[in-house]
KEKE-3310 file (N, C-alpha, C; in steps of 0.2 Angstrom, whole numbers, plus 5000, padded with zeros to 4 digits):
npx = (5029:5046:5054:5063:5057:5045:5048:5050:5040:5032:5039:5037:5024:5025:5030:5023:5010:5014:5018:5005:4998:5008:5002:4990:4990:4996:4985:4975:4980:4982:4969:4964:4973:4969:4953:4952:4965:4980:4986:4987:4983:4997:4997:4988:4994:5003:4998:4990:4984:4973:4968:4963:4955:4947:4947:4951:4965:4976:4982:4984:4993)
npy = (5172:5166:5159:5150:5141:5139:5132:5122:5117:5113:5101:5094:5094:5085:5072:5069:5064:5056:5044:5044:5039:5028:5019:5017:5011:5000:4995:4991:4982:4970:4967:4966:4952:4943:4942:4941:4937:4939:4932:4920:4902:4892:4883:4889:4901:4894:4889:4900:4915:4920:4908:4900:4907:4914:4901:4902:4906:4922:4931:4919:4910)
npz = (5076:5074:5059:5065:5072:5066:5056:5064:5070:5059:5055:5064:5064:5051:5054:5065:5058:5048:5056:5063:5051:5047:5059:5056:5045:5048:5059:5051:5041:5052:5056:5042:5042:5050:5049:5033:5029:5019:5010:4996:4995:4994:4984:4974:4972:4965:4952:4950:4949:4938:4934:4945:4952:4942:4930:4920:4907:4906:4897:4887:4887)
capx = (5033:5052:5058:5067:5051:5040:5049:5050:5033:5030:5043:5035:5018:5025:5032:5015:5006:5018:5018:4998:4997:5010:4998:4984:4990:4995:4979:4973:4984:4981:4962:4964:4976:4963:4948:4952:4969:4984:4990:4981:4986:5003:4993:4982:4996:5007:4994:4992:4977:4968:4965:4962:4948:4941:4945:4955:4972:4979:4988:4984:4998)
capy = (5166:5164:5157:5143:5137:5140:5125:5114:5117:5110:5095:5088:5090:5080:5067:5065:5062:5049:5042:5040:5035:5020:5016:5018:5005:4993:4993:4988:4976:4967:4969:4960:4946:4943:4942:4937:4935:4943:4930:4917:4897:4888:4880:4894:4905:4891:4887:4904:4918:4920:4901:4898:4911:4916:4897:4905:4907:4927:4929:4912:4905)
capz = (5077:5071:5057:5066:5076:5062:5052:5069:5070:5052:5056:5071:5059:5045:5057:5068:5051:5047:5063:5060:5046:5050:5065:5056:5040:5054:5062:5044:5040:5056:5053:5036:5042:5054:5044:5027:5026:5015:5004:4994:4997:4989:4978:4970:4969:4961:4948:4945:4951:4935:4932:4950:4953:4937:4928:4914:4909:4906:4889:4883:4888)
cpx = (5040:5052:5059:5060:5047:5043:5050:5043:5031:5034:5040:5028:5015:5026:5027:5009:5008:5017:5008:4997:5002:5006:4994:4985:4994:4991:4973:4974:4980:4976:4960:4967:4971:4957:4947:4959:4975:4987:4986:4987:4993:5000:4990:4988:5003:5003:4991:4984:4971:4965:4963:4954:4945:4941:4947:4961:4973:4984:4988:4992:4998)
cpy = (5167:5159:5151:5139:5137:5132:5120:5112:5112:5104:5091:5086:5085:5075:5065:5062:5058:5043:5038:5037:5030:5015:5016:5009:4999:4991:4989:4982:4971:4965:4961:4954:4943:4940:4937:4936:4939:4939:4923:4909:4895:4886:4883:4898:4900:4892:4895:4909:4919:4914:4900:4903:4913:4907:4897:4907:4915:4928:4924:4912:4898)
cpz = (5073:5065:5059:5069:5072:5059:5057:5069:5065:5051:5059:5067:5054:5050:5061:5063:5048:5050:5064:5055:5044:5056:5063:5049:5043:5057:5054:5042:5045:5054:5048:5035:5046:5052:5036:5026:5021:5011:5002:4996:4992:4985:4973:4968:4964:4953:4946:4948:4945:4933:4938:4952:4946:4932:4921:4913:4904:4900:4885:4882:4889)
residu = (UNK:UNK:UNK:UNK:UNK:UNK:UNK:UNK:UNK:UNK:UNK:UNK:UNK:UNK:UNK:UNK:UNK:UNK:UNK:UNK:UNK:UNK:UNK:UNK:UNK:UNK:UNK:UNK:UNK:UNK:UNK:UNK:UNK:UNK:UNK:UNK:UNK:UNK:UNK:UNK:UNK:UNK:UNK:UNK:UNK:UNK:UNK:UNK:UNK:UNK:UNK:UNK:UNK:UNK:UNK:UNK:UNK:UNK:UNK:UNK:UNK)
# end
């Protein structure tokens, strides 16, 4: 095999690997908006995640 085909070859393989693996952390994504969700309520994340789920404040601040 050539040289110049050799590296198209090895172009098109990163680019379908990419290509999957955007399809694939899409299908994920979707999945867990779905199911559980991607982001915590206004409230909880105003008020802060470690005081809202553990019931403690981080730093003692």
């Amino acid at each position: 095999m050539d040289p110049i085909r050799q590296v198209g070859a090895r172009i098109l393989g990163v680019a379908a690997a990419g290509l999957w693996r955007a399809i694939g952390t899409y299908l994920i994504l979707r999945l867990a908006r779905a199911t559980v969700g991607l982001r915590v309520s206004e409230d909880r994340e105003r008020e802060g995640r470690d005081l809202s789920r553990h019931g403690e404040r981080a730093y003692n601040q």
